[in-house]
C-alpha positions in Angstrom: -4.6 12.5 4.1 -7.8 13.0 6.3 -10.4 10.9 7.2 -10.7 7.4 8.3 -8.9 4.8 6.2 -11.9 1.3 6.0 -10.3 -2.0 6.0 -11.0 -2.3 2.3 -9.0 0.5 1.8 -5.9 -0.7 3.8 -5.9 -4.5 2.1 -6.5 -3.2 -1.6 -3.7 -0.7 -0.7 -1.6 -4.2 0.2 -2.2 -5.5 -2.8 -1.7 -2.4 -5.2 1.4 -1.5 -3.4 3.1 -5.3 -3.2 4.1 -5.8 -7.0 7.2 -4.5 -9.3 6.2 -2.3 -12.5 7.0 -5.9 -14.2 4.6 -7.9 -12.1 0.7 -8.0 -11.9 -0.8 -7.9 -9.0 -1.1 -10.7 -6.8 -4.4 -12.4 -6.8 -6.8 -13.1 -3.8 -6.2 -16.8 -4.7 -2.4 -16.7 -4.4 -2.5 -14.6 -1.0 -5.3 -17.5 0.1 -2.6 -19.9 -0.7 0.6 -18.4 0.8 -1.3 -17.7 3.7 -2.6 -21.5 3.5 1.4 -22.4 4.0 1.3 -19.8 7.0 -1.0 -22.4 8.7 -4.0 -19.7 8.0 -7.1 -20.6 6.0 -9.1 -18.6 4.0 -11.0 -18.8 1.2 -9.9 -16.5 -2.2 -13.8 -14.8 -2.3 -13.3 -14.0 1.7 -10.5 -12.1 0.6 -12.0 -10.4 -2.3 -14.6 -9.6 -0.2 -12.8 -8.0 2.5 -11.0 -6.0 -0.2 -13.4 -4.6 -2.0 -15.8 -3.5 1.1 -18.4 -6.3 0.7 -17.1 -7.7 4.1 -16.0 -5.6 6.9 -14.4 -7.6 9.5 -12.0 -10.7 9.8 -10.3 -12.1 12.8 -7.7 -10.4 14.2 -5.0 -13.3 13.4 -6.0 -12.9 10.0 -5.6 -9.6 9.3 -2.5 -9.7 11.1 -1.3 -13.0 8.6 -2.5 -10.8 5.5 -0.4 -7.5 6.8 2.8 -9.6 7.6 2.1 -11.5 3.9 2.8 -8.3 2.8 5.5 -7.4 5.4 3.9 -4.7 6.9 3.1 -5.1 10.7 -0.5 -6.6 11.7 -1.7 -2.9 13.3 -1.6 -1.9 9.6 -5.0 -3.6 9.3 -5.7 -4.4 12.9 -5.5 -0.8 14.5 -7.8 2.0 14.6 -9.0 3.7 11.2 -7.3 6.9 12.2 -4.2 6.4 14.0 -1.2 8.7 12.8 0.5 5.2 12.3 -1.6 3.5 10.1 -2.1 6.4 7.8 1.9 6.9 8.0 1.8 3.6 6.2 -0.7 3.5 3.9 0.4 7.3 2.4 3.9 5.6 2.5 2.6 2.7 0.4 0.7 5.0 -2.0 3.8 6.9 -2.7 5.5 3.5 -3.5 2.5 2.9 -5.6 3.0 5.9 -7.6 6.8 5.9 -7.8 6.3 2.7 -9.0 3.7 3.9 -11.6 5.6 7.1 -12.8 8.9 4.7 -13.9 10.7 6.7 -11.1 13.9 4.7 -10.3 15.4 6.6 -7.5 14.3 9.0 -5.2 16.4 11.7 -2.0 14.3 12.2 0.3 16.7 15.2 2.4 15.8 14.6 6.2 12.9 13.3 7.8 9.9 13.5 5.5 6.4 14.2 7.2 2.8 12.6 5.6 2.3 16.3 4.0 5.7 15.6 2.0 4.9 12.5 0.6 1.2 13.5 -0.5 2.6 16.7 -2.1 5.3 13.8 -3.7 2.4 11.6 -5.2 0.4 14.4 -6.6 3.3 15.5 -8.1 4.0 12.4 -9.5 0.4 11.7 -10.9 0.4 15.2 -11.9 3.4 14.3 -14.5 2.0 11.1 -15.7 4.0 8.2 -17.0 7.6 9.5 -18.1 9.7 7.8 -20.1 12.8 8.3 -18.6 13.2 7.6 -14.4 14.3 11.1 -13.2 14.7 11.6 -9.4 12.6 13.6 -8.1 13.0 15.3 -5.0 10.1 16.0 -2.1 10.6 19.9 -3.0 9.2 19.1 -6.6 13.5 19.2 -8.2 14.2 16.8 -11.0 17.1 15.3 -12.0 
């Protein structure tokens, strides 16, 4: 992954990424309301709006709540657009995403995968489409 990753990229990424294969995603109002318990308010629409784009900044301490909402760390959404971390986490999270959306069940990752790994992993896995039986599928493209 090149480029620099927008803050509507990184929340929708949060929100695609924080569901089971049995679950829907959560909504902006249920976010707005367990960050409501978290002593934060925010309004659903603010959150819509700073996923898809239509908003482009929040305050710090929210953007921090929204990350840890989703147990990532705050500098997920709070640090620069291109640092190595961040987009460590958000390719990490789109390779959950599509595990998650190929039915994969397990996964061996042999030593200490780098971002290039786990991109080649998600096109691979988009590449195969839905299967019907989890296989585990190894970040040198092996299936068993």
């Amino acid at each position: 992954m090149s480029g620099l990753l927008s803050l509507a990229e990184r929340i929708d990424m949060l929100f695609r990424a924080s569901h089971s294969s049995a679950d829907a995603e959560p909504t902006a109002e249920a976010i707005a309301e367990a960050l409501r318990s978290s002593n934060v308010e925010v309004a659903p629409e603010t959150l819509t709006a700073l996923r898809s784009g239509d908003l482009d900044c929040a305050p710090p301490q929210l953007l921090t709540a929204l990350a840890t909402n989703f147990s990532q760390p705050g500098w997920y959404l709070t640090g620069p657009a291109n640092d190595e971390q961040v987009i460590g986490v958000h390719v990490q999270l789109g390779l959950l995403c599509a595990l998650r959306d190929s039915g994969v069940s397990r996964v061996r990752l042999r030593g200490r995968p780098t971002s290039s790994d786990r991109e080649a992993l998600i096109e691979g896995l988009l590449a195969r489409g839905a299967s019907s039986r989890p296989e585990t599928i190894s970040p040198d493209g092996e299936t068993s």
